[in-house]
Steps between C-alpha positions, in 0.01 A plus 500: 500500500609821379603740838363857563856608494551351160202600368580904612881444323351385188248793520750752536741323286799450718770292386262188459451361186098314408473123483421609181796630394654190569273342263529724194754272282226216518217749398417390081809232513402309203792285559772420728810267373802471763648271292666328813510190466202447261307633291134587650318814501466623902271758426175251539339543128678140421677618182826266579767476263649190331819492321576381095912459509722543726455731814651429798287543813761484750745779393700777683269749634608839608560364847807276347233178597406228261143475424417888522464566100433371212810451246466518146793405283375677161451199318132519446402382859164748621230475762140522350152583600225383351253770360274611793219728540711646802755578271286690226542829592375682175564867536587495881773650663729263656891459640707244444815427736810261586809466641744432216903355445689520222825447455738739324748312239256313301468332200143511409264798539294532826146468351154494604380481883135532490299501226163477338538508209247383118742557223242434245217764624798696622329552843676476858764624735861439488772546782872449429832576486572546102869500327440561148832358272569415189313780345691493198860593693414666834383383817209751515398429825655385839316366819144760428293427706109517312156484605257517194120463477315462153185477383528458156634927431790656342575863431588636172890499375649842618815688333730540786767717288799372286831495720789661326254671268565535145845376574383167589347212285432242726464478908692162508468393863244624755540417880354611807725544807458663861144708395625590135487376138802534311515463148880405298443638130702456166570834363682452178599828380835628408630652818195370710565189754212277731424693767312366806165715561284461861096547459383812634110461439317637159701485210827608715821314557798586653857464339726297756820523280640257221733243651725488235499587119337216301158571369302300718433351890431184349363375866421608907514252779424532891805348690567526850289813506669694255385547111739372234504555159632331201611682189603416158529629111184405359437400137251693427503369138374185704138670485545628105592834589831720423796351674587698840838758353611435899698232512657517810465119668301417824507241676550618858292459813427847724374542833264770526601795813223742437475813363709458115762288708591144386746287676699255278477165573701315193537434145392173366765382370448463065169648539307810322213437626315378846190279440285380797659569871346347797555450823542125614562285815661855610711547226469746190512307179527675091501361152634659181253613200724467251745226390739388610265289797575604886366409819661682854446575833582798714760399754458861639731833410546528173560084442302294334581125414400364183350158501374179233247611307234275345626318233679791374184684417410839674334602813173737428278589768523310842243399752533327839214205511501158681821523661688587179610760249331444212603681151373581191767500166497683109718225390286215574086465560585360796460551931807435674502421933787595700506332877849767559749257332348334214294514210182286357384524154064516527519442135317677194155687543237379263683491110860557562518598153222788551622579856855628465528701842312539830432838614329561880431283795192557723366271820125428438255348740877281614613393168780655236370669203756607221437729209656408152562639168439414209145360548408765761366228748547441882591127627463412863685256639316204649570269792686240315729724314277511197470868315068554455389783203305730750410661097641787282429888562243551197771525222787629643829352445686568846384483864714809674403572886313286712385535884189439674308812616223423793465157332511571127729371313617780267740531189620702257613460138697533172407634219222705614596596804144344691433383806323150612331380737490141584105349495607126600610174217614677209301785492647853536274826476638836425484783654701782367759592258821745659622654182369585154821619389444519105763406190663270770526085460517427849388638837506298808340589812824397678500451880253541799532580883222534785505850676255675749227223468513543060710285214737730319616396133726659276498530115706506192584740316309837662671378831147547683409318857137442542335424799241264574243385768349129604243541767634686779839427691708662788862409466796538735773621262828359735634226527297288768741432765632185619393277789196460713221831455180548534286608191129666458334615213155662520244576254279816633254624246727604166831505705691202530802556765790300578695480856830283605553503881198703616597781262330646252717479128278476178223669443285521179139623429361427173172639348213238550696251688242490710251379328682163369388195596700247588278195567617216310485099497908491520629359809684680759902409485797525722812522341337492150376739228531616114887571562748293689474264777634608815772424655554599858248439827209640605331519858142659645335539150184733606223596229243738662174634337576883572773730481746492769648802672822628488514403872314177487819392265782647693354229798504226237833568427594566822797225607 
């Protein structure tokens, strides 16, 4: 029984907290997983998990003792929920939350922790930790943490400016680091070099200096929490248009300082040109665009040590997956895998007599897909090893770019310059084309990176980026930090918002957000969704039916 004295405190509000209070976590908890040492739902609505793969129930939890997470080893293992009416929450507000480890060396993207998620009506939510690489040669993304929500919407295809200006014919790698886009361009001109240019909202960009004097930064990468960038002398007669007059070679790898400043950090040796860089198992890794073939690794300084390449034939654009490196080649229609000391041939992609070179890498719902020229078509590579036609973008004749935005798979092409989107089989719809350059013979829409919540993709030859929308997403632009944190993302009306650690660090409000409806007969997943399987652990997995506060979540993550 409730005393007088306690009554009076409460009344005046001194110092003691309601019962209530105590009780507000529980109030609208649709679900409730600890993940310690099983997999049930403690919330009482009965919406237990049960795992397809492997996922360990006994793992590390953040108390260093077995059995207090979940462990997922990013090989396809997940946790799933059957569709529920308790989980059909339509057009509702609603916040979902976990404690979260990663580890920081890895070879394999993060990928998906909750999710839920129909990639054929397009219709769900999405929450993970996204590294986008591969797209074409730069590792456009690094550890994002994304929460999207879709009902079916895009927006329109926006001119966000033309970096380097007249100066510039192609933005050739796009990458978003520490809360900016960066864009490396080719600006062939007699006298002119490739400059580096930062996004500054509109059609503005801001010139961060040329790190050397060849006509193009070829790539950018996100290692150890610094942007590099790749340069090289590109043949612009490549793309059927005068020959660059600048011949001065490439090749070289810079670290960017800020402001116009570039550090650098090595020439590769015999090389004119940088193709894909990537970080893997905590090393910086580089190919060579043009002959003769090269493969190295930065040992740090300005070393970096050249190792086999596949078969002789040359190292394109690179992409951690599945515990390996895998590379795409110009000399060969073929995928090669790296495991860090040696090479395996994944053989020829449909016709090897049609398919002469293999162009971008992109994770989709867990499995490899590969863009090719000459027949313009995407393979994915299937559980046994096998390479499956996922179908050719209308008539094009080369698949450039590929990521997945909020669950889309989306690529660009050659000669038109157009941009797909995947529908599912072989069946690709499109959406837009970049550039309508006239009197030309080819223009590519060339490379793609995920910034502020929107896909960015660059074109050939007006050097435009466009920007895109999927639904709506809030997106941590840093790179998510390593070890055990706790994560929340909130949907509140047309603002989705985004917090690591109790604090607040994406936010994103889009125009009728808050009217999409998100009910759907998909299950709910743990570990699972349209981009990579997770690897990592996971620990009090909370889905509630209303938008938590800022300090309801700074008790959830509270250690």
């Amino acid at each position: 029984m409730m005393t007088a004295r306690l009554c009076l405190l409460m009344t005046l509000g001194l110092g003691l907290a309601s019962p209530k209070a105590e009780d507000d976590l529980d109030r609208d908890l649709i679900a409730h997983w600890p993940l310690a040492g099983d997999f049930r739902d403690h919330s009482g609505n009965g919406l237990d998990a049960t795992a397809e793969g492997d996922v360990d129930p006994g793992a590390l939890g953040r108390d260093g003792e077995a059995g207090h997470a979940a462990g997922f080893d990013g090989q396809g293992g997940k946790l799933v929920v059957p569709a529920r009416p308790a989980l059909d929450l339509a057009g509702a507000d609603l916040t979902l939350s976990a404690w979260v480890f990663t580890e920081g060396n890895v070879d394999s993207p993060i990928g998906d922790l909750i999710s839920r998620y129909d990639p054929d009506g397009r219709r769900g939510l999405i929450l993970g930790i996204k590294t986008n690489a591969g797209v074409t040669f730069s590792q456009a993304n690094q550890r994002h943490l994304q929460f999207g929500i879709d009902d079916d919407r895009e927006s329109d295809w926006i001119d966000v400016g033309t970096p380097g200006g007249e100066r510039s014919i192609l933005p050739f790698a796009l990458a978003s680091h520490e809360g900016s886009l960066y864009a490396g361009t080719c600006e062939p001109g007699e006298g002119d070099a490739g400059r580096v240019y930062r996004y500054a909202g509109g059609t503005d960009w801001i010139d961060c200096g040329a790190p050397d004097g060849s006509n193009s930064v070829t790539s950018l990468a996100v290692f150890e929490g610094k942007l590099y960038a790749g340069t090289g002398r590109y043949r612009v007669a490549g793309s059927s248009l005068p020959e660059s007059p600048n011949e001065t070679p490439g090749g070289r790898v810079f670290r960017y300082e800020g402001g116009t400043t570039w550090a650098d950090c090595g020439q590769l040796p015999g090389v004119i040109a940088v193709s894909g860089l990537a970080a893997f198992r905590g090393k910086l890794y580089a190919g060579s665009l043009y002959a003769p073939a090269g493969f190295f690794r930065y040992e740090g300084g300005t070393t970096w040590t050249a190792l086999e390449t596949p078969k002789g034939k040359r190292v394109e654009a690179i992409a951690p997956f599945d515990g390996h490196l895998y590379a795409t080649s110009y000399d060969q229609g073929h995928v090669f895998r790296y495991d860090g000391h040696d090479w395996t041939d994944l053989g020829p992609l449909g016709d090897p007599e049609l398919n002469t070179q293999t162009y971008s890498l992109a994770v989709y719902r867990g499995a490899l897909h590969v863009g090719t020229w000459r027949s313009g078509r995407v393979y994915r590579l299937g559980e046994q090893g096998e390479w499956i036609d996922a179908g050719r973008l209308g008539e094009e004749l080369e698949v450039m770019g590929m990521l997945v935005h909020n669950g889309r798979l989306m690529a660009g092409s050659l000669p038109l310059a157009q941009v797909y989107r995947y529908e599912g089989g072989r069946r690709w719809r499109l959406l837009t084309q970049l550039d309508d350059t006239p009197d030309v013979v080819y223009r590519r829409a060339w490379t793609m990176a995920e910034h502020g919540g929107r896909l960015f993709a660059s074109a050939l030859p007006s050097g435009r980026v466009v920007a895109y929308r999927a639904g709506a997403m809030a997106s941590w632009d840093q790179a998510f930090p390593a070890g055990w944190h706790h994560v929340a993302a909130v949907r509140s009306g047309g603002t989705l918002r985004l917090f690591v650690d109790g604090t607040e660090v994406a936010s994103e409000s889009v125009e009728g957000a808050e009217t999409f409806d998100l009910a759907t007969e998909a299950p709910l997943r743990l570990g699972s969704g349209p981009n990579a399987p997770f690897r990592g652990r996971l620990a009090e997995v909370r889905l509630h039916g209303r938008a938590l506060s800022a300090e309801e979540i700074q008790r959830l993550a509270s250690p």
